[in-house]
N, C-alpha and C positions, 0 to 999 in steps of 0.2 A: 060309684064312679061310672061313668058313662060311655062307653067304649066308641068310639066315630070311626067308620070305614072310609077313609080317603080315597076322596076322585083322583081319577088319573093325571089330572093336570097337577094338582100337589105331589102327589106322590113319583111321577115323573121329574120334575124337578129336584128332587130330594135324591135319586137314585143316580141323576145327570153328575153328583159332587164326585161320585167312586169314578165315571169315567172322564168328565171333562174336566179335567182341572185346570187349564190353561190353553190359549189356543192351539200350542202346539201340539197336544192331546188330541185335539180334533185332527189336525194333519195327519195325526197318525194313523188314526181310526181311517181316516177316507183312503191316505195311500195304501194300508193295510186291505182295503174293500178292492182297491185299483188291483192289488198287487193276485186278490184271490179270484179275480174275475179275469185273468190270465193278462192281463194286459203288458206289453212290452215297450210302451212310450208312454211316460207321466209325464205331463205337466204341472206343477204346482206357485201357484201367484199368490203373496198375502199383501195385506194392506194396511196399515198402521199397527204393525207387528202380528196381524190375523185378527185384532180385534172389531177393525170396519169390516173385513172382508178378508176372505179364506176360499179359494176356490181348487180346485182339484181337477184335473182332463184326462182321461185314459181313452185307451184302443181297446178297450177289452170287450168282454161278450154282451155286456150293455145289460138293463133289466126290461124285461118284458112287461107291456102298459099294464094288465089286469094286476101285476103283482106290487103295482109301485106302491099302492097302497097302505099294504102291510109290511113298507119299508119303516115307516116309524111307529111301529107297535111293537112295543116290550117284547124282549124273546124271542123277536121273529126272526132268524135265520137261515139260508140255505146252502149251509155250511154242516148243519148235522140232522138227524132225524130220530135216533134212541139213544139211552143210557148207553150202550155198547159204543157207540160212536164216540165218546169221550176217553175210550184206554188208545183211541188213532187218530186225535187228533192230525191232521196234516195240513193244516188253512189255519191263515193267520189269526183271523176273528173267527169267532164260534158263539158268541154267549145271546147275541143276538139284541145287545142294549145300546152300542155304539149312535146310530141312525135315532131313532127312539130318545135319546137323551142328549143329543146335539139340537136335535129338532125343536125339545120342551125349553130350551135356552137360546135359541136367536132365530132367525129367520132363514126359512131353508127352499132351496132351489133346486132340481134336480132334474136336469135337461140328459135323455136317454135314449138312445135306438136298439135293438134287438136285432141280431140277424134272423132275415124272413118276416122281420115287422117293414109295412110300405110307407110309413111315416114314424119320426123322431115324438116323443112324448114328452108337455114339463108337467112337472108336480113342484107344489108349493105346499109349503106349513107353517102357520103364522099362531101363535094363540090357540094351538089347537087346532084351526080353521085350516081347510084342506082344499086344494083344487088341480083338478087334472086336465088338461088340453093338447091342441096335435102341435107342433112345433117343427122347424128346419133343424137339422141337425145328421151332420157325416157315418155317424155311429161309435159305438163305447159311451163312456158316461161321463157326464160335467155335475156337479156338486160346488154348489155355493152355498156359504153360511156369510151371513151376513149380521153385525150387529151382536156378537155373542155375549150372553148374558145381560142383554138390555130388561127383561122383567127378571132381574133376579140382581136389586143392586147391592146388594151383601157381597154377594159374590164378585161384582163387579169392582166393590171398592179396594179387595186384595189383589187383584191384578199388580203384576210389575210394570214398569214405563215399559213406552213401545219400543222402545231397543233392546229392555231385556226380553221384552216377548221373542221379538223377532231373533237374539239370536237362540234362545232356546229352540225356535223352529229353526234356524238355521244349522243348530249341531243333532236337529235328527235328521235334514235332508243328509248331513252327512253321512252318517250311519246308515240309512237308507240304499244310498248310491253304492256305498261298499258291500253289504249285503245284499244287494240284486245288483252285481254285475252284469246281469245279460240284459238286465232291462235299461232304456234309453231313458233318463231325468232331465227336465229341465229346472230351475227356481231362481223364480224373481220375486223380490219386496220392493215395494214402490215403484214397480216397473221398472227399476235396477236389476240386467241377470247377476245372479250370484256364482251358480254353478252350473253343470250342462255336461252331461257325461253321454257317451252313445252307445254303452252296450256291451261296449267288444270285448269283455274280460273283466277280471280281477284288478290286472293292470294297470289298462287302462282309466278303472272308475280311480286308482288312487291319485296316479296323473290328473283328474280332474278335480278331485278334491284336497290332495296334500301339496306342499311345497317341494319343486323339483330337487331341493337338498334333502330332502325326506324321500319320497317318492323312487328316487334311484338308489339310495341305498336301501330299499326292503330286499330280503331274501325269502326264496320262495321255500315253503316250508311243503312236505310231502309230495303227494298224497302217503299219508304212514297209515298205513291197515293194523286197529288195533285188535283186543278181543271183544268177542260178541259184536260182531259187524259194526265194531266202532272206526270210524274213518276221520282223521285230521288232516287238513290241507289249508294253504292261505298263503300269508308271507307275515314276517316279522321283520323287527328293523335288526340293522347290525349296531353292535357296542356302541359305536362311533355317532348316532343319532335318539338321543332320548327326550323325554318329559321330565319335568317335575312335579307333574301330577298324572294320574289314571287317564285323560280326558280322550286320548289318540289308542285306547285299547277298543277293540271291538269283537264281539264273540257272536259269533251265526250258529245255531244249531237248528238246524234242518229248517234252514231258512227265514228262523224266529231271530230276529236279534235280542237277548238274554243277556239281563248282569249277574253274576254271580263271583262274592270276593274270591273265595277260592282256585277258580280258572285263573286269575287275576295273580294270586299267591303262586300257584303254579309254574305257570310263565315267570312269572320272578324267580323263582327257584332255577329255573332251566337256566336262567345268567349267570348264576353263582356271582363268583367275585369279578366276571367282567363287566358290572355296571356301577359305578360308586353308588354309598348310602344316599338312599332318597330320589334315586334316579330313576323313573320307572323305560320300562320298554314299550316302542309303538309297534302293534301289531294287529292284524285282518284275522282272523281264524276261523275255522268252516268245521265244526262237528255234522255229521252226519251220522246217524244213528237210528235205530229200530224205533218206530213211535209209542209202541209199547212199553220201552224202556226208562222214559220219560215224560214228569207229569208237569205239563203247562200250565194246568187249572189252579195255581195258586193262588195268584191275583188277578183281580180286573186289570190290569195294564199288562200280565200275560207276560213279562220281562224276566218275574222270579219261576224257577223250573226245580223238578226236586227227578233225580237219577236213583234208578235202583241200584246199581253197581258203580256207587261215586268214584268208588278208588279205580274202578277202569277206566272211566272217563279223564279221571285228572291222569291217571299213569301213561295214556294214549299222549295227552297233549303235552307232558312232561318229551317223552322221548322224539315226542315230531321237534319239536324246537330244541328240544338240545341234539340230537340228531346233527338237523340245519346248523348250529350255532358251532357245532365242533367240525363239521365239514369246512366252513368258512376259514376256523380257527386256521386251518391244515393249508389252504388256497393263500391265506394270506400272510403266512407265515411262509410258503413258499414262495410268493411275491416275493419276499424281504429277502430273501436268501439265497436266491434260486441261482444268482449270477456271482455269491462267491467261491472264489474257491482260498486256502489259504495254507503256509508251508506247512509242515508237520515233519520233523526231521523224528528219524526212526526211534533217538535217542534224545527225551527231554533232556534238557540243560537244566540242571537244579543245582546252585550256588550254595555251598555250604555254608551258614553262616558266619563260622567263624574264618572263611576261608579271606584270602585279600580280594580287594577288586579286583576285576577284569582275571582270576583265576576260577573258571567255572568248574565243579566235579560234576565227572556224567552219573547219573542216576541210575542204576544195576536195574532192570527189568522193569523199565517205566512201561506204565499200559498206554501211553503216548499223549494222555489227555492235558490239557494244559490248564491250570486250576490261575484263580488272580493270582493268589500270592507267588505261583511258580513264574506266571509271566511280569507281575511287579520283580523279582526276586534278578530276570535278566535284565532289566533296565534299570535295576536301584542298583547292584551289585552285591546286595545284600538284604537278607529278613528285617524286617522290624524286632525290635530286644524291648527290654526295658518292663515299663506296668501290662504291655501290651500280651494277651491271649495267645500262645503259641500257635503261628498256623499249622494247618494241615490240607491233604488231600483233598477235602473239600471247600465249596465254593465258602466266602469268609469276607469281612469289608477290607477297606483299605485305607491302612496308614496314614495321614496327612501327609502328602506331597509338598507341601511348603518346608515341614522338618525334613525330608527326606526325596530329594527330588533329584536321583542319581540317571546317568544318561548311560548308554555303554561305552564303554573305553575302546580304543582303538582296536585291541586284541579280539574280544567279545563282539564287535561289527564286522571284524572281518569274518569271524567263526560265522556268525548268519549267512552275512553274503557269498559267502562256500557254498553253504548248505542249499541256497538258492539257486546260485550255479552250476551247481551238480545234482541239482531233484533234477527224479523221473521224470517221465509223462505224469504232468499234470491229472488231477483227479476234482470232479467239480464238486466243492461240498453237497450234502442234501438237508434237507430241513430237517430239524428235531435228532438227527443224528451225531451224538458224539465221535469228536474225533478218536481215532484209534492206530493203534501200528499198521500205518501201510504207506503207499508210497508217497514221498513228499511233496506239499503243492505250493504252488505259487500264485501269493498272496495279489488279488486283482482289483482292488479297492485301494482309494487314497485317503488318509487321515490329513481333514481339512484343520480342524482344530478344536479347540474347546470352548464356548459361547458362555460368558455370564459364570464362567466356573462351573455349571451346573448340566450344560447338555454338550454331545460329543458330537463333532461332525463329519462325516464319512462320506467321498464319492465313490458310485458307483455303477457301472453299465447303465448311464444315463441318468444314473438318480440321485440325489442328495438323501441321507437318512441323515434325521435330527435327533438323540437317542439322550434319554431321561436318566443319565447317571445313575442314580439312588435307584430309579424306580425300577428299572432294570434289575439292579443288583438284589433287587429287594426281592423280586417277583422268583429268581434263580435260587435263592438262599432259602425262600419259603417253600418252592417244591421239592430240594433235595429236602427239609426237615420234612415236610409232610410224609415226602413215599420213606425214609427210613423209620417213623412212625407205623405207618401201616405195615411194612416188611418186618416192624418189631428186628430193626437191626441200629437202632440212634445207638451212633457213639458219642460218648461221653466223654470230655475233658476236664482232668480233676485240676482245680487250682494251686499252682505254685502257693501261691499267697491269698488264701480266702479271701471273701470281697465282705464285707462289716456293714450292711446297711441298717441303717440308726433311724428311728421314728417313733412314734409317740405310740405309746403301749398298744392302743385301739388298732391301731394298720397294724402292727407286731401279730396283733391275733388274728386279724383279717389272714394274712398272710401264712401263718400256721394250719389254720382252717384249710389250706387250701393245700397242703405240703404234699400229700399221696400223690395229690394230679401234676402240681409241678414236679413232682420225682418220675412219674411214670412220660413227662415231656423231656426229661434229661437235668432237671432243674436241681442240685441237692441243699434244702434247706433246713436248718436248725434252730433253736431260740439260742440266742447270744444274749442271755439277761432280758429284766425288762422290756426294755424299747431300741433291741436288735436281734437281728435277723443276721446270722453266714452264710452265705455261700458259697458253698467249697468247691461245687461243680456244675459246668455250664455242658448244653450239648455242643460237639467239635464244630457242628457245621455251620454254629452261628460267630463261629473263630471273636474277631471283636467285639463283644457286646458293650451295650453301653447300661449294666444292671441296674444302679438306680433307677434311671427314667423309666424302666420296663416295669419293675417294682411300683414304682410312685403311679404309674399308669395301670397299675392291675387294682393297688389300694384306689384310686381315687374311683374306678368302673363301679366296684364292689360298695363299696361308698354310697354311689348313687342309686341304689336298688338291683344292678344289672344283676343276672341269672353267674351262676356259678363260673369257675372257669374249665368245667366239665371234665368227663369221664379220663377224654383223652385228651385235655387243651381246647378250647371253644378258635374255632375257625378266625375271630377277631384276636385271639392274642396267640395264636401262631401268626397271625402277621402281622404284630406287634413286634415280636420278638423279630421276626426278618426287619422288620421296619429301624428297628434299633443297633441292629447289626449290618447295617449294610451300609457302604461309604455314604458320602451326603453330599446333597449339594454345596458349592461355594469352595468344593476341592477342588486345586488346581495339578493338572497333567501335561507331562511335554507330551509330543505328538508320537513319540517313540513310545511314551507307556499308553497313551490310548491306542497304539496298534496293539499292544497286547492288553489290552483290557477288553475290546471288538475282539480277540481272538477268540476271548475266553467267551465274549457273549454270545459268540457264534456255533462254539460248541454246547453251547445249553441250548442250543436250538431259537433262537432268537424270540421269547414269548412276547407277547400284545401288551399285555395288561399286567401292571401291579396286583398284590392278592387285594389293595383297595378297591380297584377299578379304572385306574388311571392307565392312560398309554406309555408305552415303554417307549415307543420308537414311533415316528412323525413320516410320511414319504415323499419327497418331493420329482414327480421328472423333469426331465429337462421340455418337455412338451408344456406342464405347469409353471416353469417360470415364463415359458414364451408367449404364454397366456398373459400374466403379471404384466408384463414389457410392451404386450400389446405386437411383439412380434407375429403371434399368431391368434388368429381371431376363433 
C-alpha cells in the first residue's frame, strides 16, 4: 500500500472542514482577529447571507506588510510563541489555522496599514496564488472573503439558504455586541443596518440588541467576588421576562464567549420556582477568572472550556444571580406593600363556631395574626362543619362562598367600626412582616371587587393590584408547609373520619411504596385491602385538601417514569399538595370577605410567584392607565 504525502492545497482544504463550517464561522474568525488586534470600532457587512461576500473593518493595530504573507500559512500566529503559552491563553484565536483555511476555500483580500508603515498594503490569495501591493487605506484592517467555498462544491452543496445563513451570522453579531461592550459594532446584510451599538457599556449594547420590553427589565447582577479570584458580573432578566428556549443566554469568560450546559443549569437553579416549567431565563454574564484555571484548547471553535474547580465556578455564578434575584424579590415585594397599612385590634375576633351569628367570643391570648379562616370566620359568622377539614391556626383554603357567603350583621360592623375609631396612631405595614400585637392600624386600600370569580381587586396609593386568588393562596400554604418541614415542627391533623381512596391494585402499590416519605411530609397512610388506600392524617396546614386528586396526581407522575417522591417530599408535590389545598378559582367573595382575605395576604408578606412560577399579584398605576387612555403620552 502506498503511502502519498499530500500538498498543501489538499490538505488545507481538508483542515478548513474543522474551522469553517459556514459563513458565519468565518465572521467569527475575522471579528475574533479584529477583537485581538485591539480594535474598538468593527464593522461587519455580509452579502447573500456571507456566502458572496463577507467583509470585516477594524481600527486596530493593522498587520505589518513583510508579515502578511505568512497570514495564510497553517499555524502561523502572533497570538502565542511556546508550549508554556497555552496554560495563558488570553487572545481570542491562538491556533493559527483561522486565515489559512478561509483562504484554501474562497477568495481573500486583505487591505492593512501598520502604525509607522507610510503606506496601506493589499494581499490577495486565490488558488493558492498570492499577491502583495501598496494600496490607500486610513489604518486597521479590512478582510474580504469572497465566494466561499466555490473549489470545494461538496461543501458548498450543504450550505443552508441565504437567510438561514445570514441569520446564524446575525445571532453571533449578537453575542458579539454583548460580549465586547466597550467596543463600537456595526452590521449590515445586503446593505440593510441590522444592528449598531457604540460602546458605552454593558447596557447599552443590550439596548441595541434586545427589545426595550426585555432590555429594561434585566437586573444588574454583582460584581460578586467568588473564590480563587473568581469574579461574576452582568445582568439577568427578572421573572417577569423569559424564553422558551436557551437562545437569549450568553456566558463571557474572560472575554471568550463559551457554551457550556451546566452554567446554563446553574442559572436555572438560582430561579428556583419563580420561573414556570420550560421557561428559561435571559441573561449577559461575565466570568472573569485566572487563565490558568481554565482550559480553552478543547475545540477548534474554542466555545467548549473545561475549569479545574468546576464547583467554584458554578457556586460563584449560583449566588451572584440568586444574590440579584432575591434582592429584587425584597424591592418588589416592597413596591406592593410599602403604602399598606391595615387594622389590627389588640384582640382577634375568633367566632366560636357553635356560637350564634353576629355573637363573636374574643380569643384569650391571640398572637394578633389573622389566619383566612379567622378572617372568613368574621364575615361568614361562622366556621365551615360538615366533610370539611377542621381549620386551624394556619394559613388553609376556603370554603365555597356560594354555600356559605355570610356578610356581618349589624352588631359585628359596628364592633369593627369602633375598633377603627378608636385605633392608635396608625403603624405603616412593612413587607414580609407578620402582623403582631401592637397598635391598631387603619386599613388604607379599597376592595374594588372580584373579576371572573378568579382574581381580587384592590385600590391603592395610586395603584390598582390584580391579585390571582388560588395562586396567592397556593404560594402562602406552600411556604408555611415547607419552613415547618425544615424546622421538623409539621403538625399533623388526624381525621375525624378517614379518607378511603380506592384504585386499582397497581396505584395501591405505587402508593405504599412511597408511605415513609408521605408519613415523614405529614401524610398517614395504610393498605385498606386490595385496591385501597386510608388516610387518617393530613398535615394542619394544608386545612382543606382535596386527597383524591393529590393521590391520582402522585400515582399518574410515578406512572410515567418520574423519579421518586423523595427523602422529604420532591419540591413538585409539596406544591402539589398547596395547589390542592388552596381556594380556586371561580370562587366567589363579597367585598367584605376579600378585605379579609388582602388582610391575610398581606401578612404573609404579599409573595410574587406561585411555587409553580406564575404571578401572584399584577400592578397597575394610575400613571399606566394614563398611558392606556392616552391621557399621557
Amino acid at each position: 500500500m502506498k503511502i502519498n504525502i499530500l500538498p498543501s492545497e489538499v490538505y488545507n482544504r481538508i483542515s478548513a472542514g474543522e474551522v469553517v463550517e459556514n459563513p458565519a464561522s468565518v465572521v467569527k474568525e475575522l471579528v475574533e482577529n479584529a477583537l485581538d488586534a485591539g480594535a474598538t470600532a468593527i464593522n461587519v457587512d455580509v452579502e447573500d447571507g456571507g456566502i458572496k461576500r463577507i467583509e470585516v473593518t477594524d481600527n486596530g493595530a493593522g498587520i505589518d506588510r513583510e508579515e502578511l504573507p505568512k497570514t495564510i500559512l497553517p499555524h502561523a500566529t502572533s497570538k502565542i510563541e511556546t508550549v508554556s503559552d497555552l496554560d495563558t491563553v488570553s487572545t481570542l484565536g491562538f491556533r493559527g489555522e483561522a486565515l489559512a483555511s478561509i483562504a484554501a476555500v474562497s477568495e481573500l483580500e486583505i487591505l492593512t496599514k501598520a502604525a509607522g508603515e507610510e503606506f496601506a498594503s493589499r494581499f490577495t490569495a486565490k488558488d493558492g496564488r498570492t499577491s502583495l501591493e501598496d494600496a490607500a487605506f486610513s489604518g486597521g484592517t479590512s478582510i474580504r472573503v469572497s465566494n466561499l467555498f466555490y473549489n470545494t462544491p461538496a461543501r458548498f452543496k450543504f450550505l443552508s439558504s441565504k437567510t438561514s445563513e445570514e441569520s446564524k451570522i446575525t445571532r453571533l453579531m449578537f453575542m458579539f455586541i454583548l460580549a465586547n461592550p466597550d467596543v463600537s459594532f456595526t452590521y449590515s446584510a445586503d446593505g440593510s443596518a441590522v444592528y449598531s451599538s457604540t460602546g458605552d457599556g454593558l447596557k447599552s449594547a443590550m439596548e441595541a440588541v434586545f427589545l426595550p420590553k426585555i432590555a429594561d427589565k434585566m437586573l444588574k447582577v454583582g460584581p460578586y467576588h467568588g473564590a480563587d479570584n473568581i469574579t461574576v458580573s452582568g445582568y439577568t432578566g427578572s421573572y417577569e421576562i423569559f424564553k422558551n428556549n436557551k437562545s437569549q443566554q450568553i456566558v463571557v469568560l474572560n472575554g471568550r464567549i463559551v457554551t457550556d450546559s451546566v452554567l446554563s443549569a446553574t442559572v436555572q437553579n438560582a430561579y428556583g420556582e419563580r420561573l414556570m416549567t420550560r421557561c428559561f431565563p435571559i441573561f449577559v454574564l461575565e466570568i472573569v477568572m485566572p487563565f490558568g484555571d481554565v482550559d480553552v484548547n478543547v475545540h477548534p471553535n474554542k466555545k467548549e472550556v473545561r475549569f479545574a474547580s468546576p464547583r467554584k465556578v458554578y457556586g460563584a455564578v449560583y449566588r451572584a444571580v440568586s444574590e440579584t434575584l432575591e434582592k429584587f424579590d425584597l424591592e418588589r415585594r416592597g413596591q406592593l406593600t410599602e403604602s399598606f397599612s391595615i387594622d389590627t385590634p389588640e384582640k382577634v375576633e375568633k367566632v366560636d363556631e357553635n356560637a350564634a351569628v353576629g355573637e363573636p367570643k374574643t380569643q384569650e391570648g391571640s398572637s394578633g395574626s389573622i389566619t383566612l379562616g379567622e378572617a372568613l370566620a368574621l364575615v361568614r359568622g361562622k366556621k365551615s362543619s360538615g366533610s370539611d377539614l377542621k381549620l386551624n391556626d394556619a394559613p388553609y383554603a376556603v370554603p365555597n362562598a356560594r354555600q356559605n357567603a355570610f356578610v356581618p350583621d349589624e352588631r359585628t360592623t359596628k364592633k369593627i367600626e369602633n375598633d377603627v375609631r378608636t385605633a392608635e396612631k396608625p403603624k405603616t405595614y412593612e413587607s414580609g412582616a407578620l402582623l403582631t400585637d401592637s397598635a391598631p392600624k387603619i386599613k388604607n386600600y379599597r376592595v374594588v371587587g372580584q373579576l371572573f370569580d378568579t382574581y381580587l381587586i384592590v385600590e391603592n396609593a395610586g395603584k390598582v393590584i390584580f391579585i390571582d386568588q388560588h395562586a396567592m393562596h397556593e404560594r402562602l400554604i406552600y411556604d408555611s408547609y415547607v419552613n415547618e418541614l425544615k424546622a421538623d415542627v409539621l403538625a399533623v391533623q388526624p381525621m375525624l373520619i378517614p379518607y378511603i381512596y380506592e384504585d386499582e391494585p397497581e396505584a395501591v402499590d405505587i402508593i405504599m411504596r412511597e408511605a415513609k416519605t408521605l408519613s415523614s411530609g405529614g401524610f398517614e397512610v395504610e393498605r385498606f385491602g386490595p385496591d385501597a388506600v386510608k388516610v387518617s392524617s393530613v398535615p394542619s396546614v394544608l386545612g382543606k385538601l382535596d386527597i383524591k386528586a393529590m393521590m391520582e396526581t402522585i400515582v399518574s407522575e410515578l406512572k410515567s417514569g418520574k423519579k421518586n417522591v423523595g427523602d422529604s417530599l420532591g419540591k413538585d408535590h409539596l406544591a402539589l399538595a398547596a395547589c390542592k389545598a388552596a381556594m380556586k378559582g371561580g370562587e366567589t367573595f363579597t367585598d367584605a370577605q376579600i378585605e379579609h382575605i388582602v388582610d391575610y395576604y398581606i401578612a404573609g408578606g404579599m409573595p410574587l410567584q406561585c411555587p409553580h412560577g406564575r404571578p401572584t399579584a399584577i400592578v397597575y398605576s394610575l400613571s399606566d392607565f394614563e398611558k392606556l387612555f392616552r391621557r399621557k403620552v
